[in-house]
C-alpha positions as CSV (number, residue, x, y, z in Angstrom):
1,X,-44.4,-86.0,51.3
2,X,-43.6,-85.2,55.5
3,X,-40.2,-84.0,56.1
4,X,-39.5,-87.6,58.0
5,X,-40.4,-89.4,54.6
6,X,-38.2,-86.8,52.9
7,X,-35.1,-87.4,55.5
8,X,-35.5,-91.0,55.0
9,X,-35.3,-90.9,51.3
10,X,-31.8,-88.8,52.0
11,X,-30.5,-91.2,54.3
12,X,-31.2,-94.0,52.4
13,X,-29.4,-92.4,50.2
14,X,-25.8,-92.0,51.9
15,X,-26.5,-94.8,54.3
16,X,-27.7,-97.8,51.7
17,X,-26.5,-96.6,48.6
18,X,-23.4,-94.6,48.7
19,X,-22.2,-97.4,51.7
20,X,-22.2,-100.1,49.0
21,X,-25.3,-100.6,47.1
22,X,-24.4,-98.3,44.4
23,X,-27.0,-100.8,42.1
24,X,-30.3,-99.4,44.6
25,X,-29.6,-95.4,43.4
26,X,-32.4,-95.8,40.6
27,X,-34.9,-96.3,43.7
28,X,-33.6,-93.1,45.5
29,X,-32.7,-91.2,42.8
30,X,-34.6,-89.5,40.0
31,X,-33.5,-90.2,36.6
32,X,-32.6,-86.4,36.4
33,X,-31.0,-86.0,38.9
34,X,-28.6,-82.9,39.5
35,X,-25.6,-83.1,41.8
36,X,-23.9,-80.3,42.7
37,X,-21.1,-80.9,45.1
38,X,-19.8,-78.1,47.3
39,X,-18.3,-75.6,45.5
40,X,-14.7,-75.0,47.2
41,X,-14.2,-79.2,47.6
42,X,-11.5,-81.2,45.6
43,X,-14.8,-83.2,43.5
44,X,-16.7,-79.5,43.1
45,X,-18.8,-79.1,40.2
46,X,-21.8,-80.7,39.0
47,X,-23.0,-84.2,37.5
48,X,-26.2,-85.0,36.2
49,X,-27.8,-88.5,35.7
50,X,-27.4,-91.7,37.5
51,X,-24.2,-92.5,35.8
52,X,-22.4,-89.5,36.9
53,X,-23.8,-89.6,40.1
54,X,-22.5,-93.5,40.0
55,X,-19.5,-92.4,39.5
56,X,-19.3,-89.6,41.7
57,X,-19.6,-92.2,44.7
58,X,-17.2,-94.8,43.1
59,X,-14.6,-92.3,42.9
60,X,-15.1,-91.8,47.4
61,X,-15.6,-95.4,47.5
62,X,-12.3,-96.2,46.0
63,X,-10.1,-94.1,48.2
64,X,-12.4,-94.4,51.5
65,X,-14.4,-96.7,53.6
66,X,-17.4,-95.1,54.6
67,X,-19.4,-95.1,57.4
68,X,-22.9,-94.4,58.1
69,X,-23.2,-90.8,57.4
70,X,-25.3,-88.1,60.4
71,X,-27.8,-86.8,58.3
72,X,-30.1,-84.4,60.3
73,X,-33.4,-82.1,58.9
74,X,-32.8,-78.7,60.0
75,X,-36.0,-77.0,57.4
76,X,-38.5,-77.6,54.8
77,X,-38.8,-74.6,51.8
78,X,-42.4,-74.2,51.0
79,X,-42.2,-75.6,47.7
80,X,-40.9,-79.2,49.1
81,X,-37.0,-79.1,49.5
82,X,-35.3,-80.0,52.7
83,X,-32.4,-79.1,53.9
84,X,-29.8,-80.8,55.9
85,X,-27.1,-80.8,57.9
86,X,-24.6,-83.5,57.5
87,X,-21.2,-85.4,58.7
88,X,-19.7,-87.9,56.6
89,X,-16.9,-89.8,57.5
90,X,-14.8,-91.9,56.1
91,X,-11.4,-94.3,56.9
92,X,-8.5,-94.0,54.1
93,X,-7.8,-97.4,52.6
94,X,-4.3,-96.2,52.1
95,X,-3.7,-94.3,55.3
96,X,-6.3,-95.5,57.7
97,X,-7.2,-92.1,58.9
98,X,-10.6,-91.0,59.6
99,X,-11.7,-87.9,57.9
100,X,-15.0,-85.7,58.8
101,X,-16.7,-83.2,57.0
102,X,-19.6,-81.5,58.0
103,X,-21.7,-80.0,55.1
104,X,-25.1,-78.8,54.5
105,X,-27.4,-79.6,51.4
106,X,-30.8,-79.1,49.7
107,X,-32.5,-81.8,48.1
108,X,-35.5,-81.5,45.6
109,X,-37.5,-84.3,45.2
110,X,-39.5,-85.6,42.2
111,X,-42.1,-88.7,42.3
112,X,-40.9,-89.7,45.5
113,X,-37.1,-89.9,44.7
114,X,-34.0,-87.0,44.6
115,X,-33.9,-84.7,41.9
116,X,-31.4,-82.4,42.8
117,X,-28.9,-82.1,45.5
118,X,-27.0,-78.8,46.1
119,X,-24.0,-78.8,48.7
120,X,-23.2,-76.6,50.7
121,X,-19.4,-75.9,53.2
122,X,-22.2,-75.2,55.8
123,X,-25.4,-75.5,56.7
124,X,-26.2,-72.1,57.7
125,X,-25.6,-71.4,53.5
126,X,-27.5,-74.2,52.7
127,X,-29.8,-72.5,55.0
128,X,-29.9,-69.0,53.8
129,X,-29.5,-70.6,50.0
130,X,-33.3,-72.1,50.5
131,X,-34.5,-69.0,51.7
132,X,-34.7,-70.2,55.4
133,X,-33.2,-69.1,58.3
134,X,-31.8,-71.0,62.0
């Protein structure tokens, strides 16, 4: 697959999916699919399957109101995995303050869908992690 097909099956991703059709992830993710969040965050650690995944974004979703996340390619790894820089952000529905975080990732893809996701506290690690460099 081109990296724009790629980029679109990310965003779709965060900006269908995680935004509120949680019930669409089977069409965007892989039924293996491997999550690994970023390893210093408050939800680090790793969750495999749709259901964990599921819940994984239920657990943001019931503390924030997202909004479209800034998902941008910054490389392609020879054997198919892109990665990303990205900003999500999110209103608290207790607070109502906006938090950012800006992240990087590597997704693997499998028959068209995500098969693993790996974050990263920056994109430069993501970066150097695939074996790429800015």
């Amino acid at each position: 697959m081109s990296q724009e097909r790629l980029l679109e099956t990310v965003r779709r991703l965060y900006n269908n999916v995680w935004t509120g059709d949680l019930d669409a992830a089977p069409g965007v993710l892989h039924p293996e699919i491997v999550w690994t969040a970023i390893e210093s965050a408050p939800d680090a650690g790793r969750r495999s399957g749709y259901a964990e995944c599921r819940a994984h974004m239920e657990d943001w979703l019931e503390d924030f109101e997202m909004e479209p996340f800034v998902i941008e390619a910054r490389g392609k790894t020879p054997d198919g995995r892109l990665v990303c820089d990205q900003v999500a952000a999110g209103i608290g529905k207790g607070s109502g303050l906006r938090t950012d975080i800006h992240y990087g990732a590597i997704y693997s893809f499998s028959d068209g869908r995500i098969r693993e996701i790996h974050e990263y506290a920056t994109t430069q690690e993501a970066l150097e992690a695939a074996g790429l460099s800015e």
